[in-house]
C-alpha positions as CSV (number, residue, x, y, z in Angstrom):
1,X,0.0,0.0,0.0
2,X,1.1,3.6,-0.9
3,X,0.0,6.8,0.6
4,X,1.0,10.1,0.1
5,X,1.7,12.5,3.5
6,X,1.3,16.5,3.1
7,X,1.3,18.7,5.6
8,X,-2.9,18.5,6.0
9,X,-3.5,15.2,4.8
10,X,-2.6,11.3,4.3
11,X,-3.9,10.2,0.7
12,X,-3.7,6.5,-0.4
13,X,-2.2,6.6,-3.6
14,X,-2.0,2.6,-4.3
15,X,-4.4,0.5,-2.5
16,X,-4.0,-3.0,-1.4
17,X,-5.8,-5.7,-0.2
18,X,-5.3,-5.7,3.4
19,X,-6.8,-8.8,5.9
20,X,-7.9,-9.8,9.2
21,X,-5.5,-11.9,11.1
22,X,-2.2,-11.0,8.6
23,X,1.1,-10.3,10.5
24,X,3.9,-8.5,9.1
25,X,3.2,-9.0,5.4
26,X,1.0,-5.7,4.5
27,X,3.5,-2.5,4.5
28,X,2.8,0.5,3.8
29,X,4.9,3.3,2.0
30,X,4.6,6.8,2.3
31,X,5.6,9.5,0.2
32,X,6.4,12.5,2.3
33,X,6.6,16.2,1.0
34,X,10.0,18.3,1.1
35,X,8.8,19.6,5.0
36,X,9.1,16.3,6.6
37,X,12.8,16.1,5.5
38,X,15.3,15.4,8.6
39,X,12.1,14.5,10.8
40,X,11.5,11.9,12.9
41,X,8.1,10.3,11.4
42,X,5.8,7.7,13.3
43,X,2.7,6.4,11.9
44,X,-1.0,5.7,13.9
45,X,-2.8,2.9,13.2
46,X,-6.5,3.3,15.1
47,X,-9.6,0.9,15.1
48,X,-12.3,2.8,14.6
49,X,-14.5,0.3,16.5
50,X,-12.5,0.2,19.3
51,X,-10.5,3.1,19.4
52,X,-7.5,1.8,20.2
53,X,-4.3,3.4,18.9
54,X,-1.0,1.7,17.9
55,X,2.3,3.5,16.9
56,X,4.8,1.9,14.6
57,X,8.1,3.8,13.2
58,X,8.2,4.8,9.8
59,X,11.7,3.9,8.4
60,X,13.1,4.7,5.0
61,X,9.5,5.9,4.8
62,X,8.1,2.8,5.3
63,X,6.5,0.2,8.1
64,X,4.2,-2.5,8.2
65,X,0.8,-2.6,10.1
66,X,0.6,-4.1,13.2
67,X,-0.8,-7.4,13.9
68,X,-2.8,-5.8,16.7
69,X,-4.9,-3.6,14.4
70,X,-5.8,-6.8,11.8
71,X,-7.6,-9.1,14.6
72,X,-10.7,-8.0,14.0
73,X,-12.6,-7.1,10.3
74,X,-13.6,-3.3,10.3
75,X,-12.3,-0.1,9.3
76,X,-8.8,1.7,10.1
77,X,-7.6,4.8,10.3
78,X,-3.9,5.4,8.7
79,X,-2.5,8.8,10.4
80,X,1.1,10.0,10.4
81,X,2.6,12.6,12.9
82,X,6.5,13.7,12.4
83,X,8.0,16.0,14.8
84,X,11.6,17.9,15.4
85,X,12.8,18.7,18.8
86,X,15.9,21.2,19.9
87,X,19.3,19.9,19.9
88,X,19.6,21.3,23.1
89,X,16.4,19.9,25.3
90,X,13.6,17.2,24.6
91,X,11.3,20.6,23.7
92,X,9.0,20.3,20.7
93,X,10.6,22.6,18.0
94,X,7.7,21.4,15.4
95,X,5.4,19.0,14.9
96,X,2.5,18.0,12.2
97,X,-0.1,16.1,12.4
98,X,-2.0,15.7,9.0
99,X,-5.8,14.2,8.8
100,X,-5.8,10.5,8.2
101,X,-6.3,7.9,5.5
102,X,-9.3,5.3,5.7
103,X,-8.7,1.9,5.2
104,X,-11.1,-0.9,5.0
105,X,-9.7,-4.7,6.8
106,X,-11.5,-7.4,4.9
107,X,-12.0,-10.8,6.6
108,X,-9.1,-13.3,6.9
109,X,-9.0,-16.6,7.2
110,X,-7.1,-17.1,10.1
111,X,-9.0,-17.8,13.7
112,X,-7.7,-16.1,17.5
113,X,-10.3,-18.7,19.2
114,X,-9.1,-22.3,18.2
115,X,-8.1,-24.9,20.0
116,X,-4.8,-24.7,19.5
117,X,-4.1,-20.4,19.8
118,X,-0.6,-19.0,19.2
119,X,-0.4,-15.7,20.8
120,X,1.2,-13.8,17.9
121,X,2.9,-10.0,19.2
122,X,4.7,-7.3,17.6
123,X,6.3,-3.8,19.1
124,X,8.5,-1.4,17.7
125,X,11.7,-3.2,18.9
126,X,10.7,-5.7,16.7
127,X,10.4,-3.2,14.0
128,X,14.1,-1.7,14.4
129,X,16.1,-5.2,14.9
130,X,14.4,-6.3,11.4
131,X,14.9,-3.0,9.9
132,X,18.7,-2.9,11.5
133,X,19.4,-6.4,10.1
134,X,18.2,-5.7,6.5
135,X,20.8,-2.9,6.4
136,X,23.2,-5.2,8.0
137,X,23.1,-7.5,5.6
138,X,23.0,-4.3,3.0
139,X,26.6,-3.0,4.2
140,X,28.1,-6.7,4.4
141,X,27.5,-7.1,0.8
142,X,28.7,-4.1,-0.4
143,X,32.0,-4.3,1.7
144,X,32.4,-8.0,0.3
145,X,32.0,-6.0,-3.0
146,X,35.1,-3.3,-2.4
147,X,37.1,-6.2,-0.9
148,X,36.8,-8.7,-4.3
149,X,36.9,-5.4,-6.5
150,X,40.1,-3.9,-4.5
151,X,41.6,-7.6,-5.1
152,X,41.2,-7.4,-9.0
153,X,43.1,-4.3,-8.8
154,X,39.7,-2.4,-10.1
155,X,40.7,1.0,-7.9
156,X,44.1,1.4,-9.4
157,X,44.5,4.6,-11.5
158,X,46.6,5.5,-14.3
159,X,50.0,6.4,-13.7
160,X,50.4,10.6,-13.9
161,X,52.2,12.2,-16.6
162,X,55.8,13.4,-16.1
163,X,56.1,16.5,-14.4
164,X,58.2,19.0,-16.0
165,X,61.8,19.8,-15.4
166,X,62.5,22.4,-12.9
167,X,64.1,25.6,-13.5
168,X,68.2,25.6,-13.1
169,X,69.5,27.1,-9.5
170,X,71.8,29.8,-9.7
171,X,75.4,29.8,-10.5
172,X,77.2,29.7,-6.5
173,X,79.4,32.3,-5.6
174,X,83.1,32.0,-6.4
175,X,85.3,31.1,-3.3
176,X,87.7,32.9,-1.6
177,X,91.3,33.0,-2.9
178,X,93.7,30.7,-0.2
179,X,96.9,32.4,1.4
180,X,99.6,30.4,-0.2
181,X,102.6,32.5,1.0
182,X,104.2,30.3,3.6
183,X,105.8,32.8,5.2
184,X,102.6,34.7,5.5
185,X,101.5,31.5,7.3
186,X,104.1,31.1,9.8
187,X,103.3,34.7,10.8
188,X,99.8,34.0,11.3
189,X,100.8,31.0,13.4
190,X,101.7,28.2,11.4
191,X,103.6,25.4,13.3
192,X,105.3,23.0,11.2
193,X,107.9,22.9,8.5
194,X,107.4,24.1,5.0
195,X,107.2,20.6,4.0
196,X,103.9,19.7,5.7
197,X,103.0,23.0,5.2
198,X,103.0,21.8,1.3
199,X,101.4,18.6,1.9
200,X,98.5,20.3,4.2
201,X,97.9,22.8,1.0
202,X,98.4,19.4,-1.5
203,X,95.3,17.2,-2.2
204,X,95.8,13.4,-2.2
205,X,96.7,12.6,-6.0
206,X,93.5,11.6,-8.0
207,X,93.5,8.5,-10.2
208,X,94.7,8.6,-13.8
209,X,92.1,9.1,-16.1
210,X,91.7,7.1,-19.4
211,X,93.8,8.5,-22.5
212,X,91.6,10.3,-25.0
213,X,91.7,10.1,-29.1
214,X,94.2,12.1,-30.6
215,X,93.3,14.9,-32.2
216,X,94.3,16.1,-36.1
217,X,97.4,17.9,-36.3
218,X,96.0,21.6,-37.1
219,X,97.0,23.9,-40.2
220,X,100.3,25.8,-39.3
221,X,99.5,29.6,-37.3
222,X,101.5,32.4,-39.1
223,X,104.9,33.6,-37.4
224,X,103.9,36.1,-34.6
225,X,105.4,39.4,-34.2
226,X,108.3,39.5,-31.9
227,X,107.3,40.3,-28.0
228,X,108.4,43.1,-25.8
229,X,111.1,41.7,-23.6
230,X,110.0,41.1,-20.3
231,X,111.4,43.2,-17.7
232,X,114.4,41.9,-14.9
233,X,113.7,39.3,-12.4
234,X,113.8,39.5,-8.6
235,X,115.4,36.9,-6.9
236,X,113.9,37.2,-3.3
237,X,116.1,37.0,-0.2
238,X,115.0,35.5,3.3
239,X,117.1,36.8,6.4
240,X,116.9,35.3,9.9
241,X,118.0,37.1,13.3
242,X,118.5,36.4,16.8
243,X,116.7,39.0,18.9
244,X,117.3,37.3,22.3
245,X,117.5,33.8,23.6
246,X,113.5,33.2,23.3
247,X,112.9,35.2,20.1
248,X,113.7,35.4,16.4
249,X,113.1,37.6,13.4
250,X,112.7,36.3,9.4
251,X,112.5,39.5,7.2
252,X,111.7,38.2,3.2
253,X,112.3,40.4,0.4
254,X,110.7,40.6,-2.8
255,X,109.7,42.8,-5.7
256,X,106.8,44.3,-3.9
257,X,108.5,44.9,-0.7
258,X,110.1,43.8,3.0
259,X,108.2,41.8,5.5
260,X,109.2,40.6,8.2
261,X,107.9,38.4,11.1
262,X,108.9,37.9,15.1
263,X,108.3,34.7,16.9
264,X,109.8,32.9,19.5
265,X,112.7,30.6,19.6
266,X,114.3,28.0,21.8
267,X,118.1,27.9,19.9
268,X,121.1,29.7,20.6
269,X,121.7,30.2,17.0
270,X,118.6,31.4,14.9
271,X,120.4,29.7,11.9
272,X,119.6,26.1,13.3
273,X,116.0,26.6,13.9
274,X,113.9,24.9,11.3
275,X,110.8,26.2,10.1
């Protein structure tokens, strides 16, 4: 059975044949305008020769008519009520309560007085675990689903294209030129003898690398014109003196100049001191 639910009124849109004595098998569905979205819905199912009133849940806008209501052969009344309460209390925000649907229960063929009675009950609980288990059962198969469709591979994507080449960093900075002058070194502090001052400035010899093709012998240059001649050399001299028993002097001489440098000394003679 299929009813429509306004705001005023519940309208049976598809009628069914519904019977005395029938338990769980007639349900009914109810379309519900756009105001009852997000409410909690309940429907009222009312003998109208009795009187008596029973509530049943209406989820995924549906529920079935309680066995309570189709003992006897009469007429029933079909309401819906739907309500919203604040988040923060149990107080009625809204609630509607739209006039009824008439339904007619014909006579069924099953008997309450035999010899032999089976009391047969529903409630609401009922209502919910067979509701809960049907979407149960819904969420198992769909997660069996994922699991056989993740194990063909089915969620793999494409691979991505190749991202493009990044721009090219900046040149670094040129480093600072070393002090090579060992006699600068020893009077900045240096300690040793100009040997292992060489070796500390050497790096370890790198491995041979593999001989190249030879190149073709290129075209004769022209003669060149004849150059300046270069101007005298300067042989540099290097002069040690005793100062005193703990200190010594080396003054070096050059083209550009006279340096000289004091440091101490533990020799009697400044010319057997080696540095």
């Amino acid at each position: 059975m299929k009813l429509s639910v306004t705001q005023n009124k519940v309208e049976i849109v598809e009628k069914g044949i519904v019977n005395q004595g029938e338990y769980n098998v007639t349900e009914c569905e109810f379309d519900f305008v756009g105001a009852y979205d997000g409410l909690v819905k309940k429907a009222i199912f009312t003998d109208k020769a009795t009187g008596k009133a029973y509530e049943m849940p209406i989820l995924d806008s549906a529920c079935t008519i309680p066995a309570e209501i189709l003992q006897n052969k009469g007429v029933c009344l079909i309401g819906v009520y739907a309500y919203e309460t604040f988040a923060d209390s149990d107080e009625l925000a809204l609630r509607y309560s739209p006039t009824p649907a008439t339904v007619t229960i014909e006579l069924g063929s099953y008997k309450a007085d035999v010899e032999n009675p089976s009391d047969i009950t529903t409630s609401q609980a009922e209502q919910y675990e067979s509701k809960i288990n049907t979407k149960i059962a819904e969420v198992d198969a769909v997660i069996d689903d994922v699991k056989e469709r993740l194990a063909k591979g089915e969620f793999k994507g494409e691979q991505g294209k190749e991202g493009k080449q990044g721009e090219r960093g900046e040149d670094g900075k040129d480093g600072v030129d070393g002090k090579s002058a060992f006699a600068i070194a020893v009077a900045n502090g240096y300690i040793g003898s100009e040997t292992e001052w060489l070796k500390d400035l050497q790096g370890a010899d790198g491995k041979d690398g593999a001989n190249g093709a030879d190149g073709r012998d290129g075209a004769d240059g022209k003669d060149g014109t004849d150059g300046k001649n270069g101007e005298d050399g300067f042989t540099p001299t290097v002069s040690l003196e005793q100062i005193d028993e703990m200190t010594a002097k080396i003054t070096i001489t050059d083209k550009n100049g006279t340096k000289t440098a004091t440091f101490g000394g533990l020799f009697d003679n400044a010319e057997e001191e080696d540095f």
